[in-house]
C-alpha positions in Angstrom: 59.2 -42.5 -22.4 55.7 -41.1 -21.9 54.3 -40.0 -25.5 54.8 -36.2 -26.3 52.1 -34.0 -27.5 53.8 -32.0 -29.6 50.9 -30.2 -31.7 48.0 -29.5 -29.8 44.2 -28.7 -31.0 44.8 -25.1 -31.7 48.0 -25.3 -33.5 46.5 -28.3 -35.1 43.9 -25.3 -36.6 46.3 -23.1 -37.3 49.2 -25.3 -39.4 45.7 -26.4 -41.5 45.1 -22.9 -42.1 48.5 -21.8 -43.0 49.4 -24.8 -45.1 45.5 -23.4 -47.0 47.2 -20.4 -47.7 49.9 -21.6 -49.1 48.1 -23.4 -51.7 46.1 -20.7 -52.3 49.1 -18.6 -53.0 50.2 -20.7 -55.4 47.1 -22.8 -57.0 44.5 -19.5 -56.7 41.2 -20.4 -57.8 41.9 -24.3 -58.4 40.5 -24.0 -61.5 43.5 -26.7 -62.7 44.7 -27.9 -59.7 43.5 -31.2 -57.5 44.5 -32.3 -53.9 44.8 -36.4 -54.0 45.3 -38.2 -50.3 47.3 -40.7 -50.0 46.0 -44.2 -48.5 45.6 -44.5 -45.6 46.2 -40.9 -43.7 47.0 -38.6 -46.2 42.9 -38.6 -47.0 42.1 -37.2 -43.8 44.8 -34.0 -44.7 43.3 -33.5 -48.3 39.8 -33.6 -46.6 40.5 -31.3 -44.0 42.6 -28.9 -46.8 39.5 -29.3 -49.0 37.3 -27.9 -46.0 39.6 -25.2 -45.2 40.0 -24.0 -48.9 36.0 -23.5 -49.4 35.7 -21.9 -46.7 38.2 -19.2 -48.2 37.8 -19.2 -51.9 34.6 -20.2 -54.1 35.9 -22.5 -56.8 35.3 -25.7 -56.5 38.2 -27.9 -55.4 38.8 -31.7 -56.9 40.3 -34.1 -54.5 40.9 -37.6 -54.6 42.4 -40.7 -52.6 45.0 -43.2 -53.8 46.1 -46.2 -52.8 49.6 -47.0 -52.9 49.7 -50.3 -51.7 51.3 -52.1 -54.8 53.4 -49.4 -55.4 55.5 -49.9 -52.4 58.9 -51.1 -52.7 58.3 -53.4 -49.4 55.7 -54.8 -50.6 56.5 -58.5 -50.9 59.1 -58.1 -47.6 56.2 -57.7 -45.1 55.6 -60.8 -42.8 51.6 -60.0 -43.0 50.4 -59.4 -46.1 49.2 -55.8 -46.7 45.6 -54.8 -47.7 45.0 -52.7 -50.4 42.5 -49.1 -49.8 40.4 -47.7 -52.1 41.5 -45.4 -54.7 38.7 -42.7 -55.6 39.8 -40.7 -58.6 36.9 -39.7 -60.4 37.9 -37.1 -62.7 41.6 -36.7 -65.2 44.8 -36.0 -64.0 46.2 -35.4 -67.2 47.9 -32.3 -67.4 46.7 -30.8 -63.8 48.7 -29.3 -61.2 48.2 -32.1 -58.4 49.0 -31.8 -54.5 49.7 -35.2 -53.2 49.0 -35.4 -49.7 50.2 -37.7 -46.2 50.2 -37.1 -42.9 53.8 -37.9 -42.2 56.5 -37.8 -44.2 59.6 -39.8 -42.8 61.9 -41.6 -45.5 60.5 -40.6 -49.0 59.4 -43.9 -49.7 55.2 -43.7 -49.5 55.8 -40.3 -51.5 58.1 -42.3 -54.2 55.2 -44.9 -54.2 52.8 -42.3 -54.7 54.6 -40.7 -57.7 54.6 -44.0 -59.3 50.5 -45.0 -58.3 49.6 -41.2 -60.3 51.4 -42.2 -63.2 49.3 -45.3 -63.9 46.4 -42.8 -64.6 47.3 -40.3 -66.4 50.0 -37.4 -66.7 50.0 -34.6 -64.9 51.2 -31.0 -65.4 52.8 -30.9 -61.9 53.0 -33.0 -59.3 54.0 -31.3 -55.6 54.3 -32.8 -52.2 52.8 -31.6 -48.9 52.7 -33.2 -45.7 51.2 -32.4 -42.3 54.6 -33.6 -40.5 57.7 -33.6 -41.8 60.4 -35.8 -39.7 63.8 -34.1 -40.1 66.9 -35.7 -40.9 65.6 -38.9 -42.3 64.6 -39.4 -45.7 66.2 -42.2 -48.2 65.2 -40.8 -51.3 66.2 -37.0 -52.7 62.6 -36.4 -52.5 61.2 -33.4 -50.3 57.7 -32.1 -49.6 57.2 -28.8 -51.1 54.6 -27.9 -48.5 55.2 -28.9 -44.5 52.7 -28.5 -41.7 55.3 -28.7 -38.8 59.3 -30.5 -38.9 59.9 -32.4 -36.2 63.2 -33.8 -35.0 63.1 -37.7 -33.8 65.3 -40.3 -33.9 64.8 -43.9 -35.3 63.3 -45.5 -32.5 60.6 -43.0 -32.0 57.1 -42.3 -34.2 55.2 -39.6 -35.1 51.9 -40.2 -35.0 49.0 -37.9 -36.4 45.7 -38.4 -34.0 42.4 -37.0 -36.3 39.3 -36.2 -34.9 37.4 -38.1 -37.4 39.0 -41.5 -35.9 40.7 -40.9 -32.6 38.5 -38.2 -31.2 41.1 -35.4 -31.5 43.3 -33.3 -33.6 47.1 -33.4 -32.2 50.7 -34.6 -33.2 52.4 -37.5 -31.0 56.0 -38.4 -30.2 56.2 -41.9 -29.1 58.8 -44.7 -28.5 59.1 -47.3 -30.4 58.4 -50.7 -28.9 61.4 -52.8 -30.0 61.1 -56.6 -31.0 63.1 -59.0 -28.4 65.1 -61.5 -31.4 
């Protein structure tokens, strides 16, 4: 299977914009509300929401990156060991409305991992979940983003993978196949 574009540069733009809205709709002037990325994508969507957001209301807007690496329940079931990321917090969580962000969300589990990573530094007011893409029809946990970019419908042998400007030289949304292990 040739790999799918399924959200191009300008829709890219405008699921950005929309998803800005949103938060703004909900969290108005930010004055008690932060954006936290999760490690490694999700930083690249609270970036891109931070950008978006200042260009439409004046506060100023707190975000953060986290890493979730220990956090994961797969943690010790990898064959290569995995490698932490930074975590950049510098300012309190306690009691804030905080939008945890990712890039794709697919079984619940980085989200779960994410819950559990916040916790360890403070408590928040409100934690709420948004993703660029959601995968459909997937999730293990009873855990569901409250804000979704675009739902896509794949099945377990495909990915969905998020291409950023910043790394890969372009904003879009891939479907791909798998490649499958011979063993």
């Amino acid at each position: 299977m040739e790999p799918i574009q399924i959200v191009n540069e300008k829709k890219f733009k405008i699921v950005l914009n929309r998803l800005a809205f949103q938060l703004i709709e909900n969290h108005g002037n930010f004055k008690n509300s932060v954006i936290i990325g999760l490690q490694p994508r999700g930083i690249f969507v609270a970036n891109r929401l931070k950008l978006n957001l200042q260009e439409k209301i004046s506060s100023e807007i707190q975000t953060g990156a986290l890493d979730i690496t220990f956090y994961r329940d797969d943690f010790r079931r990898r064959e290569k060991p995995l490698l932490p990321s930074v975590t950049n917090l510098d300012f309190s969580i306690e009691n804030k409305h905080i939008i945890l962000c990712d890039d794709v969300y697919y079984t619940g589990r980085t989200a779960r991992a994410g819950m559990d990573a916040l916790m360890a530094y403070g408590r928040p007011k409100q934690i709420e979940l948004l993703t660029l893409v959601e995968r459909r029809f997937s999730s293990h946990l009873p855990i569901k983003p409250d804000y979704i970019g675009v739902s896509v419908d794949s099945i377990e042998e495909e990915h969905v993978l998020v291409n950023w400007e910043e790394t890969e030289g372009k904003d879009q949304v891939i479907l791909d196949k798998k490649e499958m292990k011979n063993g």
